[in-house]
N, C-alpha and C positions, 0 to 999 in steps of 0.2 A: 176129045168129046166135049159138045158145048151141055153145060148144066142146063138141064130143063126146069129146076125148082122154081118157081119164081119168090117164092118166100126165100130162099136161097139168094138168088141173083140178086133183091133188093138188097140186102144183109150188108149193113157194113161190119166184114168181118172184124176184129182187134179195133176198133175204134178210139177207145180210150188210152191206146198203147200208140199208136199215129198220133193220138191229142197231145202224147205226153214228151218232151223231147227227152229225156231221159230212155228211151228207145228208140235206137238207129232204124229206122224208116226203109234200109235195105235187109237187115235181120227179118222187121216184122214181116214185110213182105214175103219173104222167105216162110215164115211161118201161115201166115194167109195161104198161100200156096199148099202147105199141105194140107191146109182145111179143106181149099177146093179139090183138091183129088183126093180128097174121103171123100166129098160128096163125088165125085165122080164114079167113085168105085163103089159107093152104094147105089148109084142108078142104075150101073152097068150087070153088077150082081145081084141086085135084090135080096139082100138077106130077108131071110122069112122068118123073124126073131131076134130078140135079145140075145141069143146065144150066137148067132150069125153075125149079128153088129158087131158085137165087141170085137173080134180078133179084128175088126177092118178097125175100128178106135183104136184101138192097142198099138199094132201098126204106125199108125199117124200119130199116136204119142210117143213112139219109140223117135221117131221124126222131130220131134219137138226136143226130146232128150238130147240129139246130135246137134241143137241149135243153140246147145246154152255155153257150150264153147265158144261160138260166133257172138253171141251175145256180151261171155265175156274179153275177147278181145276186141268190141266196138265203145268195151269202156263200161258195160250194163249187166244187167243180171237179170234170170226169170226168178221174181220176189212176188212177193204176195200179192199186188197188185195185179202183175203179169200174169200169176196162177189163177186167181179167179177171172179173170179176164178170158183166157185160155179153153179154161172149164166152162164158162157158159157158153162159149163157141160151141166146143162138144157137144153143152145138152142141146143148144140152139139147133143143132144140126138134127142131134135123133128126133125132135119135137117134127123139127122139119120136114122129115121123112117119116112119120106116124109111129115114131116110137116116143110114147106118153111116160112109158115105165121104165125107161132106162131111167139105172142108178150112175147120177154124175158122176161119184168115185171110182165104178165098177168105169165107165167108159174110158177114164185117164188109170186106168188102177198102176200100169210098167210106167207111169213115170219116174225119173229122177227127181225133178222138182217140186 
């Protein structure tokens, strides 16, 4: 399914994690990717609330959790940097999609990191 957001499609998702060599550029991607299929599966479902969004966030943070293995054996870690990096993805994303009141915490809440 192609993303119709355009506020979306311009997004450079993880940007400052691509800026930074310190993150493998095949990890992040990885991770980009399940950004893009949240927003995919917000289009497709349309959650109709805060309470609808989350489990699709959650989901795609659980995602992010099974990537910090690959992270660490490409030499790297999701550190602080990476975590807010990460999290304003997530809110980027419900902003994107007309959720104003998601709470960033509540969107990543099942992460690991």
């Amino acid at each position: 399914m192609a993303i119709r957001n355009e506020q979306v499609t311009a997004y450079a998702f993880l940007k400052s994690m691509y800026d930074d060599g310190y993150y493998p550029d095949h990890v992040v991607d990885r991770g980009k990717a399940v950004l893009l299929r949240l927003c995919e599966r917000i289009e497709s479902e349309r959650p109709d609330g805060l309470m609808a969004l989350y489990p699709l966030t959650h989901a795609a943070t659980e995602e992010f959790n099974d990537l910090e293995a690959e992270f660490e054996a490409a030499g790297s870690e999701i550190e602080t940097v990476a975590r807010e990096e990460i999290a304003e993805a997530f809110w980027f994303v419900a902003q994107a999609y007309g959720f104003p009141d998601a709470d960033v915490e509540e969107l990543i809440a099942t992460r690991d990191w």
